[in-house]
N, C-alpha and C positions, 0 to 999 in steps of 0.2 A: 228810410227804414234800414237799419242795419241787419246786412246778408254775410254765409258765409264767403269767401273771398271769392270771383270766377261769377258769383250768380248773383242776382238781384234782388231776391227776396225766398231766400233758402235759410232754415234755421237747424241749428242739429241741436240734438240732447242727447246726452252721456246718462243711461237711464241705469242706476246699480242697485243691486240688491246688497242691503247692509251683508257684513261677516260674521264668523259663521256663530253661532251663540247657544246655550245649554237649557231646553225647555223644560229639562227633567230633573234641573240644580236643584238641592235644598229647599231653594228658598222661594222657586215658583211653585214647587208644590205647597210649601206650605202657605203661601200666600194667593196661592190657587188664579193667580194673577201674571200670564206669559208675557204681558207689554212691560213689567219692569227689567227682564233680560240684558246682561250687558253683553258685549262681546266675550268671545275668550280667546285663549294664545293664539289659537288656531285661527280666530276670528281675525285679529290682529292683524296677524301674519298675511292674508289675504287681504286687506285693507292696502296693507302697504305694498302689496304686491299690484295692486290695482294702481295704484299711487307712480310706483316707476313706469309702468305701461303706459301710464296717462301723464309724464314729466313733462311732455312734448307739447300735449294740446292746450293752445290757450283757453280758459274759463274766463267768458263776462259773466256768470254767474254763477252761483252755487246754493243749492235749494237741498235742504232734507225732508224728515217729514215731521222730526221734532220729537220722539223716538229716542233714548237713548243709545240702543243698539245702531241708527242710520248718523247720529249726529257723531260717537263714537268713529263710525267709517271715512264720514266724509273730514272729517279732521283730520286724520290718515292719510287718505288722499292728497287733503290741499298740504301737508306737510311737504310734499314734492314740489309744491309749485310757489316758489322765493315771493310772485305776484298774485297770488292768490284772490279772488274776492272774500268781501267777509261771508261765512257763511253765515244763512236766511232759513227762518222755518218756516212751511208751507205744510199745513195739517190737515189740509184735504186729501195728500199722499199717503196719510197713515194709515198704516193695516188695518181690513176689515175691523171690527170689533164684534168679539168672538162671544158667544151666547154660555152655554151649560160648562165648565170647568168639566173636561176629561182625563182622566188618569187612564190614558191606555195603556191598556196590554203590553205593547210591541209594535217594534215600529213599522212592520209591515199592518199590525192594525189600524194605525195613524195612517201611514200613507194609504189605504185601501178607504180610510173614512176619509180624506181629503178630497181622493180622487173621487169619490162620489159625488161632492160635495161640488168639486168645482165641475163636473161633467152633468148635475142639476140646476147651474149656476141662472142659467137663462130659462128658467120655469118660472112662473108667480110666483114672489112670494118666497122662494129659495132663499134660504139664510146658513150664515156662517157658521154653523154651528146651532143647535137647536137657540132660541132666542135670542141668536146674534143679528147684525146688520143686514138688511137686504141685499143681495147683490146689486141688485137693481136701482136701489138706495143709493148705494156705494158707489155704483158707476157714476151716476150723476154728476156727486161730487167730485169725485176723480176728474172727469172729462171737464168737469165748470174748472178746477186748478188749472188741467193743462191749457184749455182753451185761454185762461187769463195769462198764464204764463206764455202763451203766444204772440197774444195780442200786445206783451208787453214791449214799449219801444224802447232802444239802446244797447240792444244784444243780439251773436249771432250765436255763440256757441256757451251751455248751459250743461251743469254736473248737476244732477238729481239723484238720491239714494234711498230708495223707497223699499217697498217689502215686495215677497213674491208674489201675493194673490194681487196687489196693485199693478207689479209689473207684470205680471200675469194678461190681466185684464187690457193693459194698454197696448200690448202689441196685438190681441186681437183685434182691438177698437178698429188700427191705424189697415187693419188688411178688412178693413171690416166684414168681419167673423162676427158669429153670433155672443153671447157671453160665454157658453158651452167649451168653444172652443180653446178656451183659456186653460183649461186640459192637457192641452197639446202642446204648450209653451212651459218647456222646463225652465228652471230657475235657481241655479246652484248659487249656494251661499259667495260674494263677493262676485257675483258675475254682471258686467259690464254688458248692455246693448247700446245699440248706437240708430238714432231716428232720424231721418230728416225733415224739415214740413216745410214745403212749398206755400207763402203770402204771397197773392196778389189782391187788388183792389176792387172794391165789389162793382156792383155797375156805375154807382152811384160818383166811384173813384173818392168818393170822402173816406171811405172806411177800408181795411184791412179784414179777410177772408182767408183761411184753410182751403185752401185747394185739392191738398193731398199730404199724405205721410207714406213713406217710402224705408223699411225696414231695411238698413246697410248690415246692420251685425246681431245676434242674438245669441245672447248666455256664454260670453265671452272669459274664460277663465285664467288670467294671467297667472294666478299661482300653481297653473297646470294646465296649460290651453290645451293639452290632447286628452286629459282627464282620463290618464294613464292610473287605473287602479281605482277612479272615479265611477266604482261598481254600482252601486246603491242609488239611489233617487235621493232628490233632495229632503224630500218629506222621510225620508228612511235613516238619512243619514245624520238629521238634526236630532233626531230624537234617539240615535245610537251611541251610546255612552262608551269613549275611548276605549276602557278594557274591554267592551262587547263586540266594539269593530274589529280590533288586532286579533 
């Protein structure tokens, strides 16, 4: 099985939230439809900023979630890396899918309806949004992706660029936290975590087992890692429209 270097059956993943992108453009209101989103300058710009930060780390693999806005990013990315894999969609990683179309208020009204939302996450029956995906749904298939992508042989080290509430979701999984606490796991637009997961052999020594996952980095911001002037929440500051921030 390939490990990272030093250990025997250690895998890491480069887990990113796509950059940063406009929920309140033209065109998703009137399309009342926020998955067609693409990046913007800003968004860009934080791709590529993720991209130098990560020139270094070799990729045996690269995974989005097939998402314009994460396929957008990770293209960014692998633009830094001369050996790049090709990138792969993997659509068990993509964002909840969201129920009622809201036109909020303000984006302290958004972030104040998120965080409820994810802080209900782990109740029956909790959904994204009134008639959106189950959490509990969603976890599933989250966790079936990563667990496949573990089990996969011929890599140690993996780029994935997923959305918030999914990476949200996985670093609790890995401290195993409730869903709840996926709350507590901030998630700025182009931010970089870093996981490790411990394979070894079940009893049986036929088969490959998760041992453990061991969180090295969380909400890693290379286009600002001291997130100087980085006032606002993530859920505050997608939904705040350039001339309203300045």
């Amino acid at each position: 099985m390939s490990a990272l270097p030093g250990t025997t059956g250690r895998r890491r993943i480069y887990l990113m939230r796509h950059g940063f992108v406009d929920y309140t453009s033209e065109e998703v209101r009137r399309t009342r439809d926020p998955s067609i989103v693409s990046l913007t300058p800003a968004g860009e710009d934080e791709a590529r900023a993720a991209g130098a930060a990560l020139a270094e780390v070799h990729f045996d693999l690269a995974i989005c979630s097939g998402l314009k806005r994460t396929r957008q990013t990770a293209e960014l990315v692998l633009a830094e890396h001369p050996d790049a894999p090709e990138l792969e969609v993997e659509e068990r990683f993509q964002e909840l899918r969201s129920g009622q179309y809201i036109d909020f208020k303000s984006p302290e009204h958004l972030a104040a309806t998120m965080t409820f939302l994810f802080e209900q996450a782990g109740e029956p029956d909790a959904e994204f949004l009134p008639g959106g995906e189950k959490f509990s749904e969603a976890m599933v298939r989250i966790m079936d992706g990563l667990t496949d992508l573990l089990m996969r042989p011929g890599w140690a080290s993996a780029l994935v660029v997923a959305h918030e509430v999914v990476n949200r979701m996985v670093l609790a999984s890995v401290i195993g936290a409730p869903l709840g606490a996926s709350a507590g796991f901030e998630q700025d637009t182009g931010c970089i975590n870093i996981i490790d997961f411990d394979l070894v052999p079940d009893e049986s020594g036929n088969r490959t087992q998760i041992e453990r996952g061991m969180i090295k980095a969380v909400n890693l911001t290379p286009a600002n890692y001291l997130k100087n002037g980085m006032n606002l929440r993530s859920l505050e500051a997608i939904f705040t429209r350039p001339e309203e921030a300045s």
